[in-house]
C-alpha positions as CSV (number, residue, x, y, z in Angstrom):
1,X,9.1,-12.2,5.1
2,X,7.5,-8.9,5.3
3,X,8.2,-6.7,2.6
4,X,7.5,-2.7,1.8
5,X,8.9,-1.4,-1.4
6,X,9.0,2.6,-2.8
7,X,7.3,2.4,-5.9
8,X,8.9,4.9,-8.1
9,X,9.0,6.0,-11.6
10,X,12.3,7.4,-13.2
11,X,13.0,9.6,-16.6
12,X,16.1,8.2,-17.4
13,X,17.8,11.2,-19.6
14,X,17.2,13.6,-16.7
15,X,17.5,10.9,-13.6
16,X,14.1,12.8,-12.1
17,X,13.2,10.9,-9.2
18,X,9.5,11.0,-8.4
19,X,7.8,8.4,-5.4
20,X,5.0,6.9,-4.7
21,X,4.6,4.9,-1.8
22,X,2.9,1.5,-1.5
23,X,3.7,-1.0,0.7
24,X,3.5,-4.8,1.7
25,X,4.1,-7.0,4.2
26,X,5.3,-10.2,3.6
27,X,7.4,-10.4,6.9
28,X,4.3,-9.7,8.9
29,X,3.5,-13.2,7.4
30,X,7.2,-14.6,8.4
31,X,7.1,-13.3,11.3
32,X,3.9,-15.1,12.5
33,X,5.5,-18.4,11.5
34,X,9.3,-18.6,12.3
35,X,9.3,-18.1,16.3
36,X,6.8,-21.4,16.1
37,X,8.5,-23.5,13.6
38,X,10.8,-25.2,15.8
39,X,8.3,-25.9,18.8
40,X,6.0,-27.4,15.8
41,X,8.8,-29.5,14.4
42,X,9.8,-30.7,18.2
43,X,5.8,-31.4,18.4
44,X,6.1,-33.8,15.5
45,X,8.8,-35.7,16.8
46,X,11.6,-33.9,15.5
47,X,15.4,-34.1,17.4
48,X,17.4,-31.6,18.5
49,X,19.8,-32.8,15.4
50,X,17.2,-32.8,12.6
51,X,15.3,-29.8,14.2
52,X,18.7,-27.9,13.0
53,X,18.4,-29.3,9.9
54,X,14.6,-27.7,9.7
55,X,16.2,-24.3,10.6
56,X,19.1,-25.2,8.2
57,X,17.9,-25.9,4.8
58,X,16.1,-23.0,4.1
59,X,19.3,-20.6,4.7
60,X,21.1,-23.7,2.6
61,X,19.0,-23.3,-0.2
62,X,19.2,-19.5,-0.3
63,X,22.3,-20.1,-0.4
64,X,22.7,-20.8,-4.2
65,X,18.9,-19.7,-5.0
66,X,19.6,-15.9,-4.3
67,X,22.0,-14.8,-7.1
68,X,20.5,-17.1,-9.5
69,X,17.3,-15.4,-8.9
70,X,18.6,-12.0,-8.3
71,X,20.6,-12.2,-12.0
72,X,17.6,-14.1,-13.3
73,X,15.4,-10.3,-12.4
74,X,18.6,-8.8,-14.3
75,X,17.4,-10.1,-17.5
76,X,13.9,-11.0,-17.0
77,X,12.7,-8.1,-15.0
78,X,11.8,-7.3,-11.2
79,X,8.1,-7.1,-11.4
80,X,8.1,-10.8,-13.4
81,X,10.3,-12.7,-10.9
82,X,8.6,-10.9,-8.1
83,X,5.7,-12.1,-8.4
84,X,6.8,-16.0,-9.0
85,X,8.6,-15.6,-5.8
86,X,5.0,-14.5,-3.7
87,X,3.1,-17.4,-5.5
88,X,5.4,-20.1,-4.4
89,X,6.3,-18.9,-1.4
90,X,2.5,-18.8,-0.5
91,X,1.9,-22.4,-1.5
92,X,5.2,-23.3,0.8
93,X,3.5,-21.9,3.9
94,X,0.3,-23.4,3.1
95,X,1.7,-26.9,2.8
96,X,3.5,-26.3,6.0
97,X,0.3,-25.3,7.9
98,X,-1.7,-28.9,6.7
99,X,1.8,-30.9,6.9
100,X,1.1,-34.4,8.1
101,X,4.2,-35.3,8.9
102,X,8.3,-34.0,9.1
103,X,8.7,-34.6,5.2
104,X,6.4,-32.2,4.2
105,X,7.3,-29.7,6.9
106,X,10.8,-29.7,5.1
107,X,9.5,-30.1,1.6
108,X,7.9,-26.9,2.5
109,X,11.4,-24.9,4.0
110,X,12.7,-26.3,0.5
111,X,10.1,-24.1,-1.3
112,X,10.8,-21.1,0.6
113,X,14.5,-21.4,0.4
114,X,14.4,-21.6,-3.2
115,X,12.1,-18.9,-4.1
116,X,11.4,-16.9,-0.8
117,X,13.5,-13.7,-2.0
118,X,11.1,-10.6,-2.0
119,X,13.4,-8.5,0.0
120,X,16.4,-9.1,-2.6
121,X,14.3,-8.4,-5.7
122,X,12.9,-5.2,-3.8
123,X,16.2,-3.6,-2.3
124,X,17.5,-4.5,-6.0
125,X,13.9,-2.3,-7.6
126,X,15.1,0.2,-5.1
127,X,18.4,0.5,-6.6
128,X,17.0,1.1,-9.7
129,X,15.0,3.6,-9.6
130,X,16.8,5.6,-6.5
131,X,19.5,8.5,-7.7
132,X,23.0,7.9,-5.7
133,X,22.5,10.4,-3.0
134,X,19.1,9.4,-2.3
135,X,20.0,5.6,-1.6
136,X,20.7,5.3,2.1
137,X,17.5,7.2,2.9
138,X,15.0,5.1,0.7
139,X,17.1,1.4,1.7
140,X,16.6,3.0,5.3
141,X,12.7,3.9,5.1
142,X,12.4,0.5,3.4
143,X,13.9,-1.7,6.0
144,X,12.1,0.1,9.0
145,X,8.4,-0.4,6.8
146,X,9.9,-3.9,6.7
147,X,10.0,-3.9,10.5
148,X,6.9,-3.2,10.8
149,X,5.7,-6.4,10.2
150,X,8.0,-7.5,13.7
151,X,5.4,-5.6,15.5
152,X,2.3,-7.6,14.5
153,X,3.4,-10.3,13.4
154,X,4.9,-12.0,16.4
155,X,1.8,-10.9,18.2
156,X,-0.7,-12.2,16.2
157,X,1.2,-15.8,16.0
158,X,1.6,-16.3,19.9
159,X,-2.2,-15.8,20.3
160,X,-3.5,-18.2,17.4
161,X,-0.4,-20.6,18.5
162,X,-2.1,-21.5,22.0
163,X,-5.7,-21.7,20.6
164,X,-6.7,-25.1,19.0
165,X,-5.1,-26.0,15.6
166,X,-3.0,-22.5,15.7
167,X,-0.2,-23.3,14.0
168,X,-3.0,-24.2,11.1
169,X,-4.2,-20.9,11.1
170,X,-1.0,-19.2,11.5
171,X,0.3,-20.8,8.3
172,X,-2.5,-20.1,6.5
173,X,-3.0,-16.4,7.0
174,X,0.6,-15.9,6.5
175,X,0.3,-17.8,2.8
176,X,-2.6,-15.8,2.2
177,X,-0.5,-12.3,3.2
178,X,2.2,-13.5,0.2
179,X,-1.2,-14.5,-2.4
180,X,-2.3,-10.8,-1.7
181,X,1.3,-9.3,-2.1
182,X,1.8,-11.0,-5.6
183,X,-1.7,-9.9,-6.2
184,X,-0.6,-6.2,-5.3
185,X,2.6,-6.1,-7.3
186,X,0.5,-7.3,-10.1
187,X,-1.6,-4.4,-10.2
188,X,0.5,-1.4,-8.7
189,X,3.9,-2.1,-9.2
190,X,5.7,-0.1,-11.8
191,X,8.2,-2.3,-13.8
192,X,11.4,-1.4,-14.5
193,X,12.7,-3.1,-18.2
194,X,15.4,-5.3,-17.6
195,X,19.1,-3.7,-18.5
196,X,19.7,-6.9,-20.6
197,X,16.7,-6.7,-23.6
198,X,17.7,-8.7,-26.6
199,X,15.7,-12.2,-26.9
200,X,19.0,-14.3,-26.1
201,X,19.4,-12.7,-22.8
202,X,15.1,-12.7,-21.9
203,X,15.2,-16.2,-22.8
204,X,18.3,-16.6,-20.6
205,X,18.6,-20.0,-18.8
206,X,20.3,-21.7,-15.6
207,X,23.6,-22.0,-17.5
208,X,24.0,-18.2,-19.2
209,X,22.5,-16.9,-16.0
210,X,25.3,-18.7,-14.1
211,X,28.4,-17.3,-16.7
212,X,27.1,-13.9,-16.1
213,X,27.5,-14.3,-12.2
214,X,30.8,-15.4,-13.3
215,X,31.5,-12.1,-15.1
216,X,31.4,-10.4,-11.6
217,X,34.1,-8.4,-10.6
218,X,34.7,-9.8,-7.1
219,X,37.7,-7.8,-6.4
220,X,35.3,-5.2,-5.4
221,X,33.1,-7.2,-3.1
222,X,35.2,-9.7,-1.6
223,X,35.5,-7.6,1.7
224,X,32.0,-6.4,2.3
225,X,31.1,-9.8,1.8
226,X,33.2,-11.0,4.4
227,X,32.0,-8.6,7.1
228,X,28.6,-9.2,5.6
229,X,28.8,-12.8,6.9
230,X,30.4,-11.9,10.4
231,X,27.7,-9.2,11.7
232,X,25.1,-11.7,10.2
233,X,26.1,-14.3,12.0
234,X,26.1,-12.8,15.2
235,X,22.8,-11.6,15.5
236,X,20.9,-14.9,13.6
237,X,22.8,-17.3,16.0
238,X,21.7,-15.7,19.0
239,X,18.2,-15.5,17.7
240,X,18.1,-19.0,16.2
241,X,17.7,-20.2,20.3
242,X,16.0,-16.6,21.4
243,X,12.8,-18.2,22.7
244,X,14.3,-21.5,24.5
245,X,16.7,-18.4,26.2
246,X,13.9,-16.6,27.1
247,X,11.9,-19.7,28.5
248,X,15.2,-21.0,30.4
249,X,15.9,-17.7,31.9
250,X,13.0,-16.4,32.4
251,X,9.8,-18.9,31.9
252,X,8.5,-16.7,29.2
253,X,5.0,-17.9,27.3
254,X,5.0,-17.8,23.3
255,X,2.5,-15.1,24.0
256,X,5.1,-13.1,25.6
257,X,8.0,-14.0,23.5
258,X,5.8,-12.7,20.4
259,X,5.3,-9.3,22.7
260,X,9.4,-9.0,22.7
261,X,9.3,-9.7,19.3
262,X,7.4,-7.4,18.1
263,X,9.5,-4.2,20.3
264,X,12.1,-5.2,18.7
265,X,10.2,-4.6,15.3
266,X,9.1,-1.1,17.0
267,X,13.0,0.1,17.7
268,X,14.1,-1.1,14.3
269,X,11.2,0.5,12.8
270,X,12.2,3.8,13.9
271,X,15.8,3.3,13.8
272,X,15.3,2.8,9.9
273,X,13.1,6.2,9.0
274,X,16.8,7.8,11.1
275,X,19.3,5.8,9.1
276,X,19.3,8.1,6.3
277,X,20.0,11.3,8.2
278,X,22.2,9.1,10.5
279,X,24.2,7.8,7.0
280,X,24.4,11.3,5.8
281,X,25.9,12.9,8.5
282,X,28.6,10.0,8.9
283,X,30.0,10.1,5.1
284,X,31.6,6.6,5.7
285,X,29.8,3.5,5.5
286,X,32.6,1.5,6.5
287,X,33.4,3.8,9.6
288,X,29.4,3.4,10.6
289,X,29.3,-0.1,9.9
290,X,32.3,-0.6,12.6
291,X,29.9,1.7,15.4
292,X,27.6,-1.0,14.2
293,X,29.8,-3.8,15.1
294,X,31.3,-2.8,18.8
295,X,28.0,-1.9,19.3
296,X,26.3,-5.7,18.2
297,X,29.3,-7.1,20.6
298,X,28.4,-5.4,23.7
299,X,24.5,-5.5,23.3
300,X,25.0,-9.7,22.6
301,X,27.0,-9.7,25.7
302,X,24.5,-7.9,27.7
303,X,21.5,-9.9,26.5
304,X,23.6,-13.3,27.3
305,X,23.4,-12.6,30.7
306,X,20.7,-10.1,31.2
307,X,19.7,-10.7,35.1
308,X,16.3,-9.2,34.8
309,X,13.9,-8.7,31.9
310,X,14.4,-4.7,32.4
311,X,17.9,-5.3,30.9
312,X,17.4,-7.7,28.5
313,X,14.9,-5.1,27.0
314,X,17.5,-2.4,27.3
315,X,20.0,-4.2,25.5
316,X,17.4,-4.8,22.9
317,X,17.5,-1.2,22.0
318,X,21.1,-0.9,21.0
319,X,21.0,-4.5,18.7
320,X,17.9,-3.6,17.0
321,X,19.2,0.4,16.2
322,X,22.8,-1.2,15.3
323,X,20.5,-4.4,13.2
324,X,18.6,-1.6,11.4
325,X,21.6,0.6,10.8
326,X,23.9,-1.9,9.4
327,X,21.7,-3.2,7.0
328,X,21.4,0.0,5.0
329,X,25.0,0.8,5.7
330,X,25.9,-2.6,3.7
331,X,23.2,-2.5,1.0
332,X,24.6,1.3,-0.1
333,X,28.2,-0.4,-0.3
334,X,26.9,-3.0,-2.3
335,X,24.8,-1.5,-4.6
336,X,27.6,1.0,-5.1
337,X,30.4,-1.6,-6.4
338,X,27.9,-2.4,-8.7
339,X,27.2,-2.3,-12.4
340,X,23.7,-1.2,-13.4
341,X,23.1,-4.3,-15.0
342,X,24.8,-6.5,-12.1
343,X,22.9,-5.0,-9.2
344,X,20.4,-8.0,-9.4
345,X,23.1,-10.8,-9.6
346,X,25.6,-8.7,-6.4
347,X,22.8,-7.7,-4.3
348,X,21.6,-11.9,-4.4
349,X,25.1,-13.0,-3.9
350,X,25.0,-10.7,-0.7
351,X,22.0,-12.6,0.3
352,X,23.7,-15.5,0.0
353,X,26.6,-14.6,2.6
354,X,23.4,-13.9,4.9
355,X,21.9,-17.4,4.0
356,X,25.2,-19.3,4.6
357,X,25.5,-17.4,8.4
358,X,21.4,-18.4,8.5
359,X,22.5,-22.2,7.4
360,X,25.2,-22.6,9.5
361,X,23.6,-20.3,12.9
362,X,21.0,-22.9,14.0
363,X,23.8,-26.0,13.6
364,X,26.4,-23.8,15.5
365,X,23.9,-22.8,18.1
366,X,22.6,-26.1,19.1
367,X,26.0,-27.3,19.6
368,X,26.8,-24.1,21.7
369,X,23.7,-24.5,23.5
370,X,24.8,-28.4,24.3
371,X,27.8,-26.7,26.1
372,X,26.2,-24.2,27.9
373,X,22.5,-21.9,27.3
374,X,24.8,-19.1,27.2
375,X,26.6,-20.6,24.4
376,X,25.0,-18.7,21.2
377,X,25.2,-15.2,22.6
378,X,28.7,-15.9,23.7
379,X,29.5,-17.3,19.7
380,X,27.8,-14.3,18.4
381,X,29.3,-11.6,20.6
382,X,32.4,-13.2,19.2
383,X,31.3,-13.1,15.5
384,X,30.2,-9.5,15.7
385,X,33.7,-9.1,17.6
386,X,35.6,-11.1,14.5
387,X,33.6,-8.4,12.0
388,X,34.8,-5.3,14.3
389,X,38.2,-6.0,13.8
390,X,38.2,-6.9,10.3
391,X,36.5,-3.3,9.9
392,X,38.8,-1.5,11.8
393,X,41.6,-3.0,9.6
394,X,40.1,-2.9,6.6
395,X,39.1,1.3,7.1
396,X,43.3,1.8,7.0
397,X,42.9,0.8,3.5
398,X,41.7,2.1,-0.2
399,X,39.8,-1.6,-0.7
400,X,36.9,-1.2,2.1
401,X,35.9,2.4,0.1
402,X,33.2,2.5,-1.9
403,X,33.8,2.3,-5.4
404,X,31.3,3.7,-8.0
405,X,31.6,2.0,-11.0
406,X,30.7,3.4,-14.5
């Protein structure tokens, strides 16, 4: 995935907040890759059934990888685990590009699920160094330099995927985007010292870093967790099959698809820099995350049946603003339920409610899709219908607030 991150340094007795920007794109790399994966797997000889379990095991694996990483950062240190996760998710796109056969193709997802977690480590360095009031602003600026790599990225990958050996060269400039990340964190990123310094907890392990997940307060989470998963849902199952929609409805080339693609990455790219003044002028988080919601339903519904490609593009607009919007809305209320020295562990544990929807989307959505090519968008317009309604019941009551935590 592409990443950017706001380098920043903090005095921590006064809580000064100074910036300077630098920023990388590992989903520039993702983004190059993913729209072809499936058409390369179905090239190798790969079903229907076990080209969901492609899409499958890398959300599967994230799964339980995210808060054991994220709490490993805790007491290791961002800047440390950061750059493990760029080198082996480099050599896991590699592999894939010289693959010989469907084994290595998933040995390589397995990498990435285990380690691919750059945006978790980053929105969690974020956290650290951002004062309260300045959170929904930076998480916002972050996600829409994140979006940027949408723009090129889907470009540049249905171009090289219809010359010879693309998928090849694909691969390999997207491992070499994650080598030259690591490379750049290395050398410019500001670390943070862990919260947790004595020597038992640096030399932590699996088993200590699992009790400490356990210490986790998850009367505070269980809710945002929940909706988490619903709004997730909605918009991966409908793009797990986006492409075969687009070539069904409309006959569209991969070189077109990656043009779509990438104006989505344009909208959320704006749409992020606005979050913040958007967020601020709302007050409630749980009251912007339900706009978010309605508005994911009737955008799915819309782009289920879009008629012409002029409104399919037009419902594109509202899903990409509502994407880009809840994202930051739902980091803030995470990040705010937190401990200082649990943001690491919470904020991976809320990546793992987004890798359980990404596990479970592409299994879902080929079945829908056996029923009927509008089956995904219908299933997501009812998961983002499912999250609405939990909101609106959940913003009657004290346990949806944000709670700051000493």
């Amino acid at each position: 995935m592409k990443f950017s991150i706001l380098l920043s340094h903090r005095k921590v007795s006064t809580y000064k907040f100074q910036t300077l920007d630098e920023f990388y794109h590992d989903l520039t790399a993702v983004s190059m890759i993913f729209p072809l994966l499936l058409t390369y797997a179905r090239n190798m000889g790969a079903t229907h059934f076990l080209g969901g379990i492609i899409g499958s095991v890398y959300g599967g694996l994230q799964l339980f990888s995210s808060p054991l990483v994220g709490s490993w950062s805790d007491v290791r240190g961002r800047k440390f685990v950061l750059q493990i996760c760029f080198l082996v998710s480099g050599t896991s796109y590699a592999l894939l590009g010289v693959a010989p056969d469907l084994g290595f193709v998933i040995l390589a997802r397995v990498m990435a699920g285990l380690f691919k977690h750059t945006q978790t480590l980053c929105r969690a360095y974020l956290a650290d160094v951002s004062l309260p009031d300045t959170e929904s602003g930076v998480f916002g600026r972050f996600n829409a330099m994140s979006s940027l790599g949408f723009i090129v990225g889907p470009t540049i990958g249905g171009h090289l995927a219809e010359t010879p050996h693309g998928f090849f060269w694909v691969c390999t400039i997207g491992a070499s985007v994650f080598l030259l990340c690591g490379g750049l964190v290395w050398l410019l990123m500001p670390d943070v010292k862990p919260i947790k310094t004595n020597k038992a907890q640096e030399n932590a392990g699996v088993a200590q870093i699992i009790h400490f997940i356990k210490q986790i307060k998850w009367s505070s989470h269980w809710d945002h967790f929940l909706v988490r998963f619903f709004l997730s849902f909605a918009t991966l199952i409908y793009r797990s099959n986006f492409a075969l929609l687009l070539d069904y409805m409309f006959n569209f080339s991969a070189k077109t698809v990656g043009y779509i693609i990438s104006f989505q990455g344009i909208v959320s790219a704006v749409s992020g820099f606005l979050v913040g003044t958007l967020a601020h002028w709302y007050k409630d988080h749980t009251k912007l995350l339900l706009f978010v919601a309605v508005t994911q339903t009737l955008s799915l519904v819309g782009l289920t049946y879009a008629p012409t490609t002029l409104i399919l593009m037009c419902c594109l607009v509202p899903l990409c603003i509502s994407n880009a919007v809840g994202r930051v809305s739902i980091t803030k209320i995470t990040v705010d339920r937190c401990h200082k020295d649990e943001i690491g562990a919470v904020v991976g544990l809320g990546q793992s409610i987004t890798s359980l929807a990404r596990m479970l989307s592409p299994l879902v959505a080929g079945v829908a899709q056996s029923i009927s090519i509008h089956g995904p968008g219908v299933s997501g317009a009812g998961s983002a219908a499912v999250g609405a309604v939990i909101l609106s019941l959940m913003s009657k009551k004290p346990t949806i607030a944000i709670l700051k935590e000493d």
